[in-house]
C-alpha positions in Angstrom: 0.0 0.0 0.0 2.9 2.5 1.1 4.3 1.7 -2.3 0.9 2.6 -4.1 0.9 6.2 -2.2 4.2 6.8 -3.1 3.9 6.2 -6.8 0.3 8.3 -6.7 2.0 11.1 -5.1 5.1 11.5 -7.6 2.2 11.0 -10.5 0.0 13.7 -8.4 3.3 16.2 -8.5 4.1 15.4 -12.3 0.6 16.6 -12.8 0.6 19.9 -11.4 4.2 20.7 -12.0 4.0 20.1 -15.6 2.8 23.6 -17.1 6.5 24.5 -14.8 9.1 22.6 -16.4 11.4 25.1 -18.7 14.1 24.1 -21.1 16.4 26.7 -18.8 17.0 26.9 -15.5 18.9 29.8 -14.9 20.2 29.9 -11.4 22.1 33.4 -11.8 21.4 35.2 -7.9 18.9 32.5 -7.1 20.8 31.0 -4.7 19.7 32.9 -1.5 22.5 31.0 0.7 25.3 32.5 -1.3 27.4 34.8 0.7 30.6 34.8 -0.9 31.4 34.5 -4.5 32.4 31.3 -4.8 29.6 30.3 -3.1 27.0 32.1 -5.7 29.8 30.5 -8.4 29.4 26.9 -7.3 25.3 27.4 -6.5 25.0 28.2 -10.3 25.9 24.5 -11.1 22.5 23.6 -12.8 21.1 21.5 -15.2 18.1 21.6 -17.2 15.9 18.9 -18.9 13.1 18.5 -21.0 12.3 14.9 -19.7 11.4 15.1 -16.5 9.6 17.0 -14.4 11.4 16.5 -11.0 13.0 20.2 -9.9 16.0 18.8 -7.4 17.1 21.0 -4.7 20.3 19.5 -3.4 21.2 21.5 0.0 24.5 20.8 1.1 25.9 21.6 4.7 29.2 23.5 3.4 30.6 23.8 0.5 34.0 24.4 1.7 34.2 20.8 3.4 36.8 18.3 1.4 34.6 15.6 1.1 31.4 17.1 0.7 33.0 19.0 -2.9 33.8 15.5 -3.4 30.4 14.4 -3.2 28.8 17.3 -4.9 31.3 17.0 -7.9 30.1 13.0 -8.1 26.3 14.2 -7.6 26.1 16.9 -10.2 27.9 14.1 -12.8 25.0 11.9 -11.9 22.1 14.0 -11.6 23.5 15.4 -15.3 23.2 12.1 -16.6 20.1 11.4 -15.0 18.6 14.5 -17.0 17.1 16.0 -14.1 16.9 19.8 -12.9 18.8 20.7 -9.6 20.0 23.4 -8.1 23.3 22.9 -5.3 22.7 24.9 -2.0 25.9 26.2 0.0 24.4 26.3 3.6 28.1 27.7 4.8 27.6 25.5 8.2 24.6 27.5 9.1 21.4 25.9 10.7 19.0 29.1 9.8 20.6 30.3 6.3 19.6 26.2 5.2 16.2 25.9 6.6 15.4 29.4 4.7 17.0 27.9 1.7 14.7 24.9 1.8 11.5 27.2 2.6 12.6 29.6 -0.1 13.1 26.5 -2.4 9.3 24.9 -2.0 7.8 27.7 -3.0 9.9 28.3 -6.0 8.3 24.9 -6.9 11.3 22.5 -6.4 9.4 18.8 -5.7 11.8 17.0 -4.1 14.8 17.9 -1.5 18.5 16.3 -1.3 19.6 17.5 2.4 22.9 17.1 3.5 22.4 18.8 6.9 24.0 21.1 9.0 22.5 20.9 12.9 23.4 17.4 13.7 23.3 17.9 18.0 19.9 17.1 17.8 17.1 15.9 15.9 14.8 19.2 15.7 16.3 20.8 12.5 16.0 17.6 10.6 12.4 17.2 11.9 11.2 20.6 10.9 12.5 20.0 7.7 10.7 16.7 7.5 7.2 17.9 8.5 7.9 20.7 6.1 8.5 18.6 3.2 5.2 16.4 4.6 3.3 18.9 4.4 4.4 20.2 0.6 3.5 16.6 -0.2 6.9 16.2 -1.5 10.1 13.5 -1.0 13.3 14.4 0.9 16.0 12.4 1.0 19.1 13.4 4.0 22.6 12.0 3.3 25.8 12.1 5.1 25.0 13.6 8.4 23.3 11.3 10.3 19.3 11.7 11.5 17.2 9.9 13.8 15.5 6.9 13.0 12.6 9.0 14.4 13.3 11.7 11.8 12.9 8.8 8.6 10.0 6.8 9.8 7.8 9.9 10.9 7.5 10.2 6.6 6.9 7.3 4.2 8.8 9.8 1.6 11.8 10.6 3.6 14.9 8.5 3.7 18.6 8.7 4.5 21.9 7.7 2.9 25.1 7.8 4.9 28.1 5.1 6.4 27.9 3.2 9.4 29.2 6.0 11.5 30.9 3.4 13.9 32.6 1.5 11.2 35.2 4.4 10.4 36.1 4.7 14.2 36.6 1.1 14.2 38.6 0.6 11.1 40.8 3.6 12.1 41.4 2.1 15.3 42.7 -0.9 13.8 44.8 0.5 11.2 46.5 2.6 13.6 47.0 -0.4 16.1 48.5 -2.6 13.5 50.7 0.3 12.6 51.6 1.4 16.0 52.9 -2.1 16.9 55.0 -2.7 13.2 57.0 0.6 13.7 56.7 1.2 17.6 60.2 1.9 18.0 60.5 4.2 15.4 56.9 6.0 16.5 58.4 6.3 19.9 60.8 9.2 19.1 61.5 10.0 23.1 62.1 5.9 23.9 59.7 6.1 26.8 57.4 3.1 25.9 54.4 4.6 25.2 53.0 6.6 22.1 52.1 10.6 23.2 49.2 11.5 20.6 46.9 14.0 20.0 43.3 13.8 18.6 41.9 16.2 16.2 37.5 15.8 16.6 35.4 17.5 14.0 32.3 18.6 15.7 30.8 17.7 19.2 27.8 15.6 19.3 28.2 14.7 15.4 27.6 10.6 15.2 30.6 10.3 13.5 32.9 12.4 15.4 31.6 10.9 18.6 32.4 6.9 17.1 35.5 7.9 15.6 37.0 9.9 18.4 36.0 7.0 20.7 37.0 3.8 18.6 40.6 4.9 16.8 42.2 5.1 20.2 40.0 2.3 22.1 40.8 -0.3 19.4 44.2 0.7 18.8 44.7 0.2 22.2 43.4 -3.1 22.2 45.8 -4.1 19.6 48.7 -2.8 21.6 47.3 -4.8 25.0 48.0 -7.6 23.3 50.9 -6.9 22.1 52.3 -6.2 25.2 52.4 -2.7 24.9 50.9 0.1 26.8 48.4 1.9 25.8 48.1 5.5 23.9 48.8 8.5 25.8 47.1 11.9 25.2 49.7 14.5 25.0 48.1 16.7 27.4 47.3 15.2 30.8 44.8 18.3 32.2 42.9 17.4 28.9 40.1 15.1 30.6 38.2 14.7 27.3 41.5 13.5 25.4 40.6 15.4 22.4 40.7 18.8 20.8 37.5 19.6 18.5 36.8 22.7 15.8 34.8 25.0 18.1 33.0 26.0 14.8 32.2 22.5 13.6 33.6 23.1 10.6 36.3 19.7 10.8 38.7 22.4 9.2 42.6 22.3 8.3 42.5 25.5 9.9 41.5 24.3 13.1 44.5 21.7 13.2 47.1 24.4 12.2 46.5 26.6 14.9 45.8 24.0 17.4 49.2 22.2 16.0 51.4 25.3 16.1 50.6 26.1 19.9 50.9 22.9 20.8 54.7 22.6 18.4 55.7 25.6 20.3 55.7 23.7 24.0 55.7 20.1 22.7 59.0 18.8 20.8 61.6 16.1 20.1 64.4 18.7 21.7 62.3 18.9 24.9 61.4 15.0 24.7 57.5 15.2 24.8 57.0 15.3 21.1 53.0 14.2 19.7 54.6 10.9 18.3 50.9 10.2 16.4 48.1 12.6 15.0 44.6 11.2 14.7 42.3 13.4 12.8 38.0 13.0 12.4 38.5 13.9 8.9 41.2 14.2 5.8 40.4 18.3 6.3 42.1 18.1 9.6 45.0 15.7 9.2 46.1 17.7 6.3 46.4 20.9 8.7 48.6 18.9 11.0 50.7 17.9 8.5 51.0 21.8 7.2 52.5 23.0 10.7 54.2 19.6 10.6 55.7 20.6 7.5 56.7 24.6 9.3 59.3 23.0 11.7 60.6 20.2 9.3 58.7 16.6 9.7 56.5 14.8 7.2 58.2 15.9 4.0 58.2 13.1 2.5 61.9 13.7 1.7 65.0 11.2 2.8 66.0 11.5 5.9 63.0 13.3 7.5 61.5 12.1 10.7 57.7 11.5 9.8 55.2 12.1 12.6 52.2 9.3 11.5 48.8 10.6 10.3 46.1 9.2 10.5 42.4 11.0 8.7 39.1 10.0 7.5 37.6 10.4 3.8 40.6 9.4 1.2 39.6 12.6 -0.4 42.8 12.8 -3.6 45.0 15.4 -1.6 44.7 13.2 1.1 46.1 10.2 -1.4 48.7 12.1 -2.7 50.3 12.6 0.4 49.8 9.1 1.8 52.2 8.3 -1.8 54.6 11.3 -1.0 54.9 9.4 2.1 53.8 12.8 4.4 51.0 10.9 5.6 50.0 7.5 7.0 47.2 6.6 6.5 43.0 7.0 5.9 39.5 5.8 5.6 38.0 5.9 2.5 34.5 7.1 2.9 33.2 6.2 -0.8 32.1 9.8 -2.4 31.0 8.3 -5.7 29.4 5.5 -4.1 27.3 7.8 -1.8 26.5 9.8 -5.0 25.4 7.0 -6.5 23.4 6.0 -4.2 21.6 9.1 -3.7 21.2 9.5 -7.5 19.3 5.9 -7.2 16.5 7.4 -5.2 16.1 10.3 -7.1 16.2 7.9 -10.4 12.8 5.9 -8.8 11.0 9.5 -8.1 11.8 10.3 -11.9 10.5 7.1 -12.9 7.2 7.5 -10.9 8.6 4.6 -8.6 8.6 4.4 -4.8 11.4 6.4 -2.9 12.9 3.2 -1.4 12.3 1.1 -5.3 15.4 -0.3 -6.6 17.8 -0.8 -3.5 18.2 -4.3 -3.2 22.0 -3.8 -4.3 22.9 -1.8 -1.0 22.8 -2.4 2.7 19.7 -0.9 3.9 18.6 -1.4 7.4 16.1 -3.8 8.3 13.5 -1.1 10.3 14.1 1.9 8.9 14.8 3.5 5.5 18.9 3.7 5.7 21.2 2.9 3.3 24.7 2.2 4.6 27.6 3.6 2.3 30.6 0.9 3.8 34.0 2.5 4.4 37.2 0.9 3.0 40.9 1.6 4.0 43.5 3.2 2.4 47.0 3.3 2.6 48.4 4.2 -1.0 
């Protein structure tokens, strides 16, 4: 029956959208989230179709994040092969500037919503825009950022596509571990017999920062229990929480540079309570290590220089490129194309008049609620 709805409410929407479909779509200054000129430059990626009758807005969180431009590169290939209209929405990390977009966007007639979103501390901003896109009788589809399961099953049109946001922490612990104990001696710059690190976290209360920041040192530390060694040490002992976030929850390289070059300034190999391993949320962050790294001489990649492991999340290409320069250790590949893809699925059933959920036998969707898991992979060049 929920099947049945679905399809009679995308034929319901092709009906009265139909006299609105143009052979344009000229996004020029429509883009009321666009502060800055790149942003209105990147907004104005739009396609236009003459086949369908679906009018996409795709709302992303920030368009400055690494992987997210990864995603929306990937998405816009897709949705232009798809041969639908869309329109990309730079929220710039701001809770109030997306909601507006979204309001702004239903009654310029768009019929279905792609929301990457940016409040992730709780589950009021993706409710609101849930019940808003009820009540326009119209499909909305979250990705990346993680909602409730509350949020998803409180619509028969709404579903999310994202990773298992444990499954990064997880993997990075393990990587690490196995690393830590092949090269602990050389890690170990001050001899002492334990490995001084410090931990970059993107955003408090974000799923995935919470598992990561939690499971990279727990399950490394596992690994080195049973390997007889002892377990890793924060670099700063007053720190009780054992981590250092982005107080704009932005999971920016900014954010590790200055935290990295006040920390280098007290903390170093001459004084014998060096970091000895970085462990960042995201690619973002570990590559802004690396950069004040780089300002007092380690992880050139060059003969002879003492490399300082790092460890990120994403295996965005910088990211690759200097895991092969050999300035970097290590990351986990959260599949860009294959959450595109995914996303582009969905959107392909709407466009066919087919239920939201149609067509996803292929991926791992959970058993209770409409989620599709994205799996992570690791990479080390």
């Amino acid at each position: 029956m929920k099947k049945f709805l679905a399809a009679a409410l995308i034929c319901a929407m092709t009906l009265s959208l139909a006299s609105c479909t143009s052979s344009t779509n000229n996004s020029s200054g429509s883009d009321p989230a666009s502060t800055s000129s790149t942003a209105s430059t990147e907004s104005s990626s739009t396609v236009q179709t003459t086949s369908s009758d679906l009018k996409v807005g795709v709302f992303y969180y920030a368009f400055s994040d690494v992987y997210i431009t990864s995603v929306r590169t990937n998405m816009d290939a897709k949705l232009d092969a798809l041969g639908v209209t869309y329109q990309n929405f730079d929220g710039n990390n701001n809770q109030a500037q997306q909601t507006d977009q979204i309001n702004t966007a239903i009654a310029d007639g768009y019929n279905l919503l792609v929301v990457n979103i940016v409040d992730t501390t709780s589950p009021d901003a993706a409710q609101s825009i849930t019940d808003t896109a009820k009540n326009a009788g119209i499909p909305v589809i979250f990705f990346n950022r993680e909602i409730s399961d509350d949020v998803v099953k409180s619509y028969e049109n709404c579903a999310f596509v994202g990773t298992d946001a444990a499954e990064a922490g997880h993997m990075q612990g393990e990587m690490i571990g196995n690393y830590l104990v092949e090269n602990y001696e050389t890690v170990d710059l001050n001899g002492d017999g334990k490995i001084s690190y410090v931990m970059f976290k993107g955003q408090e209360a974000n799923a995935e920062a919470e598992y990561r920041t939690q499971y990279a040192v727990e399950d490394a530390d596992k690994i080195l229990a049973d390997a007889g060694k002892e377990p890793l040490s924060f670099y700063d002992s007053s720190n009780s929480k054992k981590y250092l976030v982005d107080q704009t929850g932005a999971w920016s390289a900014q954010a590790a540079v200055d935290y990295m070059n006040t920390i280098l300034s007290e903390y170093s190999e001459s004084n014998g309570n060096m970091i000895e391993l970085v462990i960042a949320n995201n690619d973002g962050m570990a590559e802004g290590a690396i950069s004040a790294l780089q300002g007092i001489g380690y992880n050139t990649g060059n003969e002879g220089s003492t490399t300082i492991p790092v460890f990120g999340v994403d295996a965005v290409d910088t990211a690759k490129e200097k895991i092969q320069a050999g300035q970097m250790t290590g990351t986990i590949m959260q599949d860009a194309e294959g959450m595109a893809d995914t996303i582009t699925t969905l959107v392909g059933n709407l466009n066919n008049g087919e239920a939201l959920m149609a067509n996803t036998d292929q991926f791992n969707v959970d058993e209770s609620v409409a989620k599709i898991r994205v799996p992570y992979g690791v990479y080390t060049g």
